[in-house]
C-alpha positions as CSV (number, residue, x, y, z in Angstrom):
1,X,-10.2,6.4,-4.2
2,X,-6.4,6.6,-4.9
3,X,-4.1,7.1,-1.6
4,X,-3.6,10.7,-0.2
5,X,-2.3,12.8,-3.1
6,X,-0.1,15.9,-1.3
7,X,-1.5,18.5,-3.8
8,X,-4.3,16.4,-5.6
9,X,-7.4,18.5,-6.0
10,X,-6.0,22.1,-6.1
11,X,-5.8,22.5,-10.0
12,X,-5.0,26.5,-9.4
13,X,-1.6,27.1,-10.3
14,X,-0.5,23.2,-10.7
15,X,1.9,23.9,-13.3
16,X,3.6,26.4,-11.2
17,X,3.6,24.5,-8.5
18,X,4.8,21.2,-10.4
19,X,7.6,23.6,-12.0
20,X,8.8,24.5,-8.8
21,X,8.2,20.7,-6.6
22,X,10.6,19.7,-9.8
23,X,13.2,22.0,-8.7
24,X,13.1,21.9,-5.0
25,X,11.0,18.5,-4.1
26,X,12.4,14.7,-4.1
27,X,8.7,14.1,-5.5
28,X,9.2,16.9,-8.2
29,X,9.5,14.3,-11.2
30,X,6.3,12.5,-10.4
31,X,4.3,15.5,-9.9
32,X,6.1,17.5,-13.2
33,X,4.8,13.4,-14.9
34,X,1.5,14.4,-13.9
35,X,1.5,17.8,-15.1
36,X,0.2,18.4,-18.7
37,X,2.6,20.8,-20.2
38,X,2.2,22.1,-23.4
39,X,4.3,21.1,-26.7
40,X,7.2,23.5,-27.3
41,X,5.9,24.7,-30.9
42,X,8.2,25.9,-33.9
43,X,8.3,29.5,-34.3
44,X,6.7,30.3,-38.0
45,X,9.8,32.0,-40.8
46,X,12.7,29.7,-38.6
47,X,13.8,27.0,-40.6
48,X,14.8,24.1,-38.6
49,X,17.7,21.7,-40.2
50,X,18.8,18.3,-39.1
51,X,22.5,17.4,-37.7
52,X,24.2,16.1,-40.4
53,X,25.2,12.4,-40.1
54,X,28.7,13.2,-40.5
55,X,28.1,16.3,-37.5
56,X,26.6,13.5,-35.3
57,X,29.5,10.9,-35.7
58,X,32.1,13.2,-34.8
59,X,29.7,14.2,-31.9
60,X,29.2,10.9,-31.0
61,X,33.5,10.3,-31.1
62,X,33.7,13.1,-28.6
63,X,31.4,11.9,-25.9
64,X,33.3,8.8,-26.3
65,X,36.4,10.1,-25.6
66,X,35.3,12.1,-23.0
67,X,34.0,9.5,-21.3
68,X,36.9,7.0,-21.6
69,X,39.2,9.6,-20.1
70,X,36.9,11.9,-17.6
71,X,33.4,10.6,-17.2
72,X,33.3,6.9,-16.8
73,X,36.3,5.8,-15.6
74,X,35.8,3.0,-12.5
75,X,37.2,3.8,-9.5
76,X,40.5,1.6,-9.1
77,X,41.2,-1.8,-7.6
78,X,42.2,0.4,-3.7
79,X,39.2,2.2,-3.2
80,X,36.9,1.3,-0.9
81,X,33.4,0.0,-2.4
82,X,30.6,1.1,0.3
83,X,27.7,-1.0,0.5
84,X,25.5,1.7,1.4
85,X,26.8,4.1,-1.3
86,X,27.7,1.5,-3.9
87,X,25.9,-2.0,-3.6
88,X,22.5,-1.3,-1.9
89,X,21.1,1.1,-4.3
90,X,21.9,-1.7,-7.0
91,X,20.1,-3.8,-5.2
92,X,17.3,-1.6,-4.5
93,X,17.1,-0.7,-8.2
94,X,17.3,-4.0,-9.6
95,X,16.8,-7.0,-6.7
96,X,14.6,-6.1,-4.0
97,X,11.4,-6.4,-6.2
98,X,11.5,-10.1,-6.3
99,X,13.6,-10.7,-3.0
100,X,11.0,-8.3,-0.4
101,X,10.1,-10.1,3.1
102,X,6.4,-11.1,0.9
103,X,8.4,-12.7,-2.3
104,X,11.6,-13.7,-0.8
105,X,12.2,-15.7,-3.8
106,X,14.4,-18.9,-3.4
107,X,14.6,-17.8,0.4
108,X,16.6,-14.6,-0.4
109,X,16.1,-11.4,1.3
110,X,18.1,-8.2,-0.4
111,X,16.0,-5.4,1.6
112,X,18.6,-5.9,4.1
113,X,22.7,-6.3,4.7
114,X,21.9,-9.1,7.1
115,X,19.2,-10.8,5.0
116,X,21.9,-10.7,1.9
117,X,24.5,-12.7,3.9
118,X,22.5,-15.2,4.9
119,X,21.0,-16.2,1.8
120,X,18.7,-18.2,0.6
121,X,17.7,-22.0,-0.5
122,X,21.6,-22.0,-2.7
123,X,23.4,-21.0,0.5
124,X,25.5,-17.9,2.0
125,X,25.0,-14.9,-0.6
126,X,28.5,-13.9,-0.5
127,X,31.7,-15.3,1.2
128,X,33.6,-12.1,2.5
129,X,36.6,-11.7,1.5
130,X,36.3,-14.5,-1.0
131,X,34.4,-12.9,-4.6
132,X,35.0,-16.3,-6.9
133,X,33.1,-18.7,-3.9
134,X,30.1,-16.1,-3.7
135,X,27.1,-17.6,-5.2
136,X,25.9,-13.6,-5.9
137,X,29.0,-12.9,-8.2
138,X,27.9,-17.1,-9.9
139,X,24.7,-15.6,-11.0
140,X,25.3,-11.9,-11.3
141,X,27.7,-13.4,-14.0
142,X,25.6,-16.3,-15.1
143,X,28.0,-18.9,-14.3
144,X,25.3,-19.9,-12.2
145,X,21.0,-20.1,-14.2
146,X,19.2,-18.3,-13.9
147,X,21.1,-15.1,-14.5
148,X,20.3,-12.3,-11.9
149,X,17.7,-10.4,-12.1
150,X,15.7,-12.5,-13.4
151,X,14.1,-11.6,-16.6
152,X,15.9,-8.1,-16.6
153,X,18.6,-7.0,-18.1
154,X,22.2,-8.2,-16.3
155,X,24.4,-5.9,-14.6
156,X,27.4,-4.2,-16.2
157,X,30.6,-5.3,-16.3
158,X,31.6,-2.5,-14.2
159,X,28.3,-3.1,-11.5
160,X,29.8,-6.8,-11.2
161,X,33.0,-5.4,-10.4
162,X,32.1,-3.0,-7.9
163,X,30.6,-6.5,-6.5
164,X,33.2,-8.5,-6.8
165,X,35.5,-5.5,-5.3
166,X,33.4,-5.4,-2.1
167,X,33.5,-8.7,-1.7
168,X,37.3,-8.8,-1.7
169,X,37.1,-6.2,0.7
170,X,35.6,-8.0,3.3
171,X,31.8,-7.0,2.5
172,X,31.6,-4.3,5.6
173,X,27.8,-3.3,6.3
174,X,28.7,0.6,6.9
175,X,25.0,1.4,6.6
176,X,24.9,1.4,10.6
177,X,21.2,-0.1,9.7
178,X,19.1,-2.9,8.1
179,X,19.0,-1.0,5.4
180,X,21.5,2.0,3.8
181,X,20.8,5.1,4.9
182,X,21.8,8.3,3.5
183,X,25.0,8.2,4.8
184,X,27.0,10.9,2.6
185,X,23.8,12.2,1.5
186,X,24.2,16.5,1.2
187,X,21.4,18.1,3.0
188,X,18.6,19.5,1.1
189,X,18.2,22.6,-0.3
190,X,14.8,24.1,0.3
191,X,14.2,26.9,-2.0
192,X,10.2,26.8,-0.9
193,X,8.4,25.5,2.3
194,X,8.2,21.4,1.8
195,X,4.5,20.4,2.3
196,X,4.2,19.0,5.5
197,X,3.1,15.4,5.4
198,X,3.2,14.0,9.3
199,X,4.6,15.5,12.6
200,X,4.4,14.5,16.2
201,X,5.0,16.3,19.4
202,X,8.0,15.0,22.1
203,X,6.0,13.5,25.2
204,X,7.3,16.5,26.9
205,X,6.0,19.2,24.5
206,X,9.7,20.6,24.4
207,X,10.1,19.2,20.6
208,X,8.3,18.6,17.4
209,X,9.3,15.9,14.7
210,X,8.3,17.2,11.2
211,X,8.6,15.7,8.1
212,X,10.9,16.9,5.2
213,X,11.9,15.5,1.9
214,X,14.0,12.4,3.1
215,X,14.4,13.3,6.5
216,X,12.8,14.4,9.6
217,X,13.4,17.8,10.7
218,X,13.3,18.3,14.7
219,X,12.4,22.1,16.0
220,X,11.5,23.4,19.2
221,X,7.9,24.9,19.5
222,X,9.2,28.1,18.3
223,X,10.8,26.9,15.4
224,X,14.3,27.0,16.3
225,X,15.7,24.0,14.3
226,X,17.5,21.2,16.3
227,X,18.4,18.6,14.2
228,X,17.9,17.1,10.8
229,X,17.5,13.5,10.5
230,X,18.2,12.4,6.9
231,X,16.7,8.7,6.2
232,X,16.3,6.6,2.5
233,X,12.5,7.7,2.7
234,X,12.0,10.4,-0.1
235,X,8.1,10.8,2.2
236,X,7.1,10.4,5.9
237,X,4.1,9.3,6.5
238,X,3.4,8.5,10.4
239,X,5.9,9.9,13.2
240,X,5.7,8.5,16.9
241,X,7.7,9.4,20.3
242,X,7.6,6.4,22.6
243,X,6.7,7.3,25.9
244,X,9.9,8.4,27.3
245,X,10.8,10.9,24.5
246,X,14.0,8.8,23.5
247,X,13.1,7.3,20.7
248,X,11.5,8.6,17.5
249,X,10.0,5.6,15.2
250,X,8.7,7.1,11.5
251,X,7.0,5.4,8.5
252,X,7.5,6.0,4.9
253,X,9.3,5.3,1.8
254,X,9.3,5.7,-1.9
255,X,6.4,5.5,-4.3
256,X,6.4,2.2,-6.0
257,X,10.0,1.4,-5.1
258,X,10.0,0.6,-1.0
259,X,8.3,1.1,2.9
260,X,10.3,1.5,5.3
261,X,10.4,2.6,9.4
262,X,13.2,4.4,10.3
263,X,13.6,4.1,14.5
264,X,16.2,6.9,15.7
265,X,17.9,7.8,19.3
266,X,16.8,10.9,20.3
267,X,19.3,12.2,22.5
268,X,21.8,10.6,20.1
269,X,20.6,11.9,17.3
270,X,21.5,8.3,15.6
271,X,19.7,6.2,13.3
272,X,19.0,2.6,15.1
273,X,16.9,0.7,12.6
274,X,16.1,1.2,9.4
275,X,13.6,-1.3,8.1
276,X,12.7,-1.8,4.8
277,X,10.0,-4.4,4.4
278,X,7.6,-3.8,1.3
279,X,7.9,-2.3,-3.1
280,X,5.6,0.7,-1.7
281,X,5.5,3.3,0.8
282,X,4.2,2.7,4.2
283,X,1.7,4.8,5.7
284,X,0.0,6.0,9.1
285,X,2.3,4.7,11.7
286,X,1.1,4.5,15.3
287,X,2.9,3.4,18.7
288,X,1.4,1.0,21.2
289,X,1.1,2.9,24.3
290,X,3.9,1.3,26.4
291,X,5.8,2.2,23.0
292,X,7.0,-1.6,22.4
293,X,5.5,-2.2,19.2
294,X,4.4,0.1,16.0
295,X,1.9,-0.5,13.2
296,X,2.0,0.4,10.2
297,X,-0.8,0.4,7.0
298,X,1.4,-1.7,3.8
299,X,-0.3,1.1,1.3
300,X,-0.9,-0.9,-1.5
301,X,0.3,-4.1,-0.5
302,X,-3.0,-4.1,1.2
303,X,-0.5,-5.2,4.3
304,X,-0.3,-4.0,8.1
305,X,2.6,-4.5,9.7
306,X,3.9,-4.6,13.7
307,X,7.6,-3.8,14.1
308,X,9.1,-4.4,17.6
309,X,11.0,-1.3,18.2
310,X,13.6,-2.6,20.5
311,X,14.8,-5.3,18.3
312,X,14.1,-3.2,15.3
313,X,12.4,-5.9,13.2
314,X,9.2,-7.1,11.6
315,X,7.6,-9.2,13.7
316,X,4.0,-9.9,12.3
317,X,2.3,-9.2,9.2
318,X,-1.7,-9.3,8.9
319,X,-3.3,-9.0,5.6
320,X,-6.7,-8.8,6.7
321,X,-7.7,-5.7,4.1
322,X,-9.0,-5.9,0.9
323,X,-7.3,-2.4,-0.5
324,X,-4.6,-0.2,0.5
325,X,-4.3,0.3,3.9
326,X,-3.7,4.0,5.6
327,X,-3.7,4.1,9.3
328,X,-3.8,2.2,12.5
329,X,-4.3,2.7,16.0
330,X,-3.5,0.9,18.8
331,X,-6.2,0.1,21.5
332,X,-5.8,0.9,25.5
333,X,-4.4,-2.1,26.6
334,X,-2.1,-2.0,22.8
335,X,-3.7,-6.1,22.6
336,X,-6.0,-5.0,19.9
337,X,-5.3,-3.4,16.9
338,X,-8.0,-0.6,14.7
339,X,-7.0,-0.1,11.0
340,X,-8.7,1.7,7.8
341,X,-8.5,1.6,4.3
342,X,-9.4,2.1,0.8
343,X,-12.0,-0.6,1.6
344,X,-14.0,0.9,3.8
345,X,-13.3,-1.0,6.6
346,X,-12.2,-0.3,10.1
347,X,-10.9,-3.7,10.8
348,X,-10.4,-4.8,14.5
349,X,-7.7,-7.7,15.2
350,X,-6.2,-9.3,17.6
351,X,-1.9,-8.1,17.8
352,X,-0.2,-11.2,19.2
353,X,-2.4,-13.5,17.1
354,X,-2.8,-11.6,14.0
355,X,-6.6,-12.6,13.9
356,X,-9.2,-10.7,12.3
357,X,-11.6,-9.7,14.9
358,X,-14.4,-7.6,13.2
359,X,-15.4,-4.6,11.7
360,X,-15.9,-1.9,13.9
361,X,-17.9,0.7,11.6
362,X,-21.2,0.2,9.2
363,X,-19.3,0.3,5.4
364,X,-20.0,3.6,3.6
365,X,-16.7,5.0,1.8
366,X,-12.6,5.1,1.5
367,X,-11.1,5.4,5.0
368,X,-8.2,7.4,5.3
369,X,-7.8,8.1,9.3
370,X,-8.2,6.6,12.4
371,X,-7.5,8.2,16.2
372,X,-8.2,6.7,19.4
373,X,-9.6,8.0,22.3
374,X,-6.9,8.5,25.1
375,X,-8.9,7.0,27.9
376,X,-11.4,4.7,26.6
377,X,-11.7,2.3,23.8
378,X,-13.0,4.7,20.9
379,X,-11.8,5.3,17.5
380,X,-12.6,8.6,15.5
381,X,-12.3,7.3,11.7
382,X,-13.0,9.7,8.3
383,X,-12.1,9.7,4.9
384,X,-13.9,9.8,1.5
385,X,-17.3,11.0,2.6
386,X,-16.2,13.7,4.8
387,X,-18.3,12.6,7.9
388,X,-15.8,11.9,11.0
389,X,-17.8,9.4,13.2
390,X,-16.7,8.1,16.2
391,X,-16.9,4.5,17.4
392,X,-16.5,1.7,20.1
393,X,-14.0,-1.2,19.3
394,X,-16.3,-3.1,21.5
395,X,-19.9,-4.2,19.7
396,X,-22.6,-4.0,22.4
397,X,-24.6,-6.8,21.1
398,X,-24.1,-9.3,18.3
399,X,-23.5,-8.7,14.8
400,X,-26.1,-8.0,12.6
401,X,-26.8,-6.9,8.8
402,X,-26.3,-3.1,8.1
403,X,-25.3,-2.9,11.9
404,X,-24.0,0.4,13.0
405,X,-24.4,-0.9,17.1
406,X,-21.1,0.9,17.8
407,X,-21.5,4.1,16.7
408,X,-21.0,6.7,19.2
409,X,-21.2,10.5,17.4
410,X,-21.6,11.7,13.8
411,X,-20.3,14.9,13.2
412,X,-21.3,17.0,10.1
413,X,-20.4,16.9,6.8
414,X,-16.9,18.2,5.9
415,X,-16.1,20.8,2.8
416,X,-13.6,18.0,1.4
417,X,-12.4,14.4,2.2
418,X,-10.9,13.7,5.4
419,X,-7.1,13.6,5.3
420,X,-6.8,13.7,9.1
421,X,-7.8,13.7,12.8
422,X,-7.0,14.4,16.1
423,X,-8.2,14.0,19.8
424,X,-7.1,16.0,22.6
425,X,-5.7,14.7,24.9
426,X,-8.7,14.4,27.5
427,X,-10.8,13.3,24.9
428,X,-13.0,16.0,24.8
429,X,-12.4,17.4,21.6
430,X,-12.1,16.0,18.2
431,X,-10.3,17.8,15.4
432,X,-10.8,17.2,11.8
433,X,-8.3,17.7,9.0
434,X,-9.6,17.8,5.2
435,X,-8.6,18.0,1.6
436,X,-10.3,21.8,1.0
437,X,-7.7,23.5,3.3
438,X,-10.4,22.9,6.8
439,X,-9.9,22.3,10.5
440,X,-12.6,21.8,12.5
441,X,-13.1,21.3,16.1
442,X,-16.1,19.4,17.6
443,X,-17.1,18.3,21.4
444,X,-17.1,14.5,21.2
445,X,-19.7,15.1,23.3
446,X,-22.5,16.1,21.6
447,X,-20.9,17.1,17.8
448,X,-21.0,20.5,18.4
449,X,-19.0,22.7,16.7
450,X,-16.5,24.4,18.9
451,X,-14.2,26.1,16.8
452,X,-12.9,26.3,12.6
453,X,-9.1,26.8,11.9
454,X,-8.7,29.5,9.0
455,X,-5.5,30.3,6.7
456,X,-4.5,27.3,5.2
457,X,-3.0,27.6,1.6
458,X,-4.2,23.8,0.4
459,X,-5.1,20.8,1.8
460,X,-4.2,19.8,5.6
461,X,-2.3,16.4,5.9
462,X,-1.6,16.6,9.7
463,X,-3.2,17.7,13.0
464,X,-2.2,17.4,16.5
465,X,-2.9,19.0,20.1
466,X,-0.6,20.0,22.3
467,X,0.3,17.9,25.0
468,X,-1.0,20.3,27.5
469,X,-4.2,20.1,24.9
470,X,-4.5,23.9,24.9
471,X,-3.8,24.3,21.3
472,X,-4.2,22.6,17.7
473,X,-1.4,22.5,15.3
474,X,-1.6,22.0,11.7
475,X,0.6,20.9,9.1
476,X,0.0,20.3,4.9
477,X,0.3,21.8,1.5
478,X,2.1,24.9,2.0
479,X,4.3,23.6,4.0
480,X,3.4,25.6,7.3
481,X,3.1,24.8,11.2
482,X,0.6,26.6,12.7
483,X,-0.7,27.1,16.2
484,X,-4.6,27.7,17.1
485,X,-6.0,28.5,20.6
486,X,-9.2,27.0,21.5
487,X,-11.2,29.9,19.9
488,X,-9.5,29.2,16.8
489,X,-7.4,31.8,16.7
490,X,-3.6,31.4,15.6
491,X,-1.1,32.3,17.9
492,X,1.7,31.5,15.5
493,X,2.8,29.9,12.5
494,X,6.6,29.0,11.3
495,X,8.1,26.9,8.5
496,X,9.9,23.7,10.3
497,X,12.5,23.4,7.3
498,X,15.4,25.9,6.9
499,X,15.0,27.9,3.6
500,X,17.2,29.1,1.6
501,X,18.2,32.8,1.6
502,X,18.2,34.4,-1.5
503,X,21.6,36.7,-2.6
504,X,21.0,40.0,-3.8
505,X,23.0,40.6,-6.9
């Protein structure tokens, strides 16, 4: 099973939809990659010459020029070289892959400012102020073997430079984070509701975190937009309030390139951490309940990692899995830790140790989601075999072959795989989220089916209740929030993301 797709499975209209992610979505190359589009074919009576040689030099003398005096001129000796516009994209691009928190080759760390300057086993990576004692500019240059990167193709002259220019400038962190954010970044443009990949409510119902492309989008319930939270991560996974409302800790990243958890002041509006630990996104964040600590599933990596969110660091890293990892959830007393995966596994382990304590569930298929129980040790888990089930963390007796001694409820069979679930907040009710565009609810009582949530356009990534637990809230492929009573009825629905208005000729 491959990790959640956000629009895998609904072949109607993929090319459309590709054609217009490419135009409006951060993820709009990937999914116009995917998309088979046909060969552009030569009309028949057209006939179809070659550039001359001599047509192509002279075009080939023109973009030179053009470039020498308009296009690639670098910026002169005075202006200021940012290190989160200029220096940690390079180093995102063409470092971080062999100098992550699990490589950290020859000591090195370059998925953070702090991490750079330190350095590794050949000392300080830079020397502010000071570019010719830097051991970076040594082997960006290859004064110093091996060249940097390794095995890759070295850096421009003019990448060097802009190097070498920061250096002499004092090497200022102006990211205002472990790692760059989008500072300077222009807001997106939505031309079509973004799908909706993870939202959270504040503790106080009063405001909604919802994902965007590369940033989190705060509204009210009604849909008023508040705030817009723009962070490296081109996808959220997992968003969390801690207990207090003040602080808003997401998960994400970038396909293949990072994972990251972005930890932001509320009231502030200000981004307070930005973490980037991993070459792949991050998924299924969840907050221990006093809100000290948050876990995180390492994707493929096959990683979880707890982040203390006061210090805004990585503090432990267990790699207890045996395939990509896409939720957690924290238990009562936030001591033990329940996580599922691609492995079918809902693994059990100890926090402050890191030990492996069990597994909770009878093996049967891909997990994709986990909740617990607000007042008791349960977890709800689903995924590839669209049954939700719920469990104890807790084994009643000991382990046994094909033991399934902590299963509390099965539910019934979903239309599609299970993307997502949700408990209110009582416990009472469990709702499901799944791949064919269905929300059930169910009475963790007895399974029974209380109520199904129609209208979706596409596949349903996120569910919540309310605070108050009167209603269920959905979120996924077409980008919509809506609102369900506990009939199932919707009350109201709203795009979190401010769209573009389009101008009448």
């Amino acid at each position: 099973m491959r990790p959640p797709d956000p629009g895998a499975g609904h072949a109607r209209g993929a090319v459309d939809r590709a054609r217009r992610a490419a135009g409006t979505d951060a993820a709009g190359p990937e999914l116009t990659r995917r998309t088979p589009f046909p060969r552009a074919r030569r009309r028949p009576g057209i006939r179809y010459n070659p550039v001359s040689p001599a047509m192509l030099r002279k075009i080939a003398q023109a973009a030179a020029i053009w470039a020498l005096t308009m296009g690639a001129q670098p910026p002169d000796g005075r202006t200021p070289v940012s290190y989160a516009k200029d220096i940690q994209p390079i180093l995102a691009r063409q470092c971080t892959g062999c100098h992550m928190p699990q490589s950290r080759q020859g000591g090195l760390l370059l998925t953070s400012y702090d991490g750079f300057r330190q350095g590794g086993v050949k000392g300080p990576g830079f020397v502010p102020g000071k570019p010719a004692e830097s051991v970076v500019i040594a082997y960006l240059t290859g004064e110093r073997k091996p060249q940097m990167p390794f095995g890759g193709k070295p850096l421009s002259e003019e990448q060097i430079n802009l190097f070498r220019r920061w250096i002499e400038q004092g090497a200022r962190n102006d990211s205002g984070g472990e790692a760059a954010p989008a500072a300077g970044r222009k807001p997106v443009v939505y031309k079509s509701a973004p799908l909706i990949t993870a939202f959270a409510f504040s503790p106080d119902g009063r405001m909604l975190a919802v994902s965007g492309y590369s940033e989190i989008l705060l509204t009210a319930p009604d849909g008023k937009l508040l705030a817009r939270l723009p962070g490296l991560s081109m996808r959220i996974h997992g968003i969390a309030f801690t207990p207090d409302g003040d602080t808003l800790v997401a998960a994400g990243g970038d396909p293949g390139r990072m994972g990251e958890v972005q930890i932001w002041d509320v009231p502030g509006r200000k981004l307070k951490h930005s973490i980037v630990g991993s070459s792949d996104t991050y998924f299924g964040g969840s907050l221990s309940p006093d809100g000290k600590l948050f876990a995180v599933g390492g994707g493929s990596d096959k990683s979880i990692r707890i982040i203390d969110v006061e210090a805004g660091k990585e503090i432990r890293r267990m790699d207890h899995h045996e395939d990509w990892v896409f939720q957690t959830a924290f238990g009562i007393d936030g001591k033990r830790l329940v996580t599922v995966g691609r492995d079918r596994a809902a693994k059990l382990s100890d926090v402050a140790s890191g030990r492996f304590i069990e597994n909770v569930n009878l093996l049967r298929d891909a997990l994709t989601a986990v909740v617990r129980h607000p007042r008791r040790d349960w977890v709800a888990i689903g995924g590839a075999d669209r049954v939700p089930y719920l469990y104890r963390m807790d084994r009643p007796r000991a382990m046994r072959i094909a033991d399934d001694s902590t299963l509390i409820q099965k539910f019934e069979k979903q239309d599609g795989p299970i993307l997502a679930l949700a408990l209110s907040p009582d416990g009472s009710r469990l709702a499901v989220a799944c791949e064919a565009g269905d929300v059930r609810v169910y009475s963790t009582e007895d399974a029974r089916l209380l109520a199904r949530l129609t209208g979706h356009q596409g596949g349903v990534y996120a569910v919540q209740f309310t605070p108050d637990g009167a209603q269920v809230v959905t979120g996924g492929f077409d980008g919509q929030l809506r609102f369900y009573d506990a009939a199932g009825k919707m009350a109201r629905s709203f795009v979190a993301a401010p769209l573009e208005v389009a101008r009448s000729n």
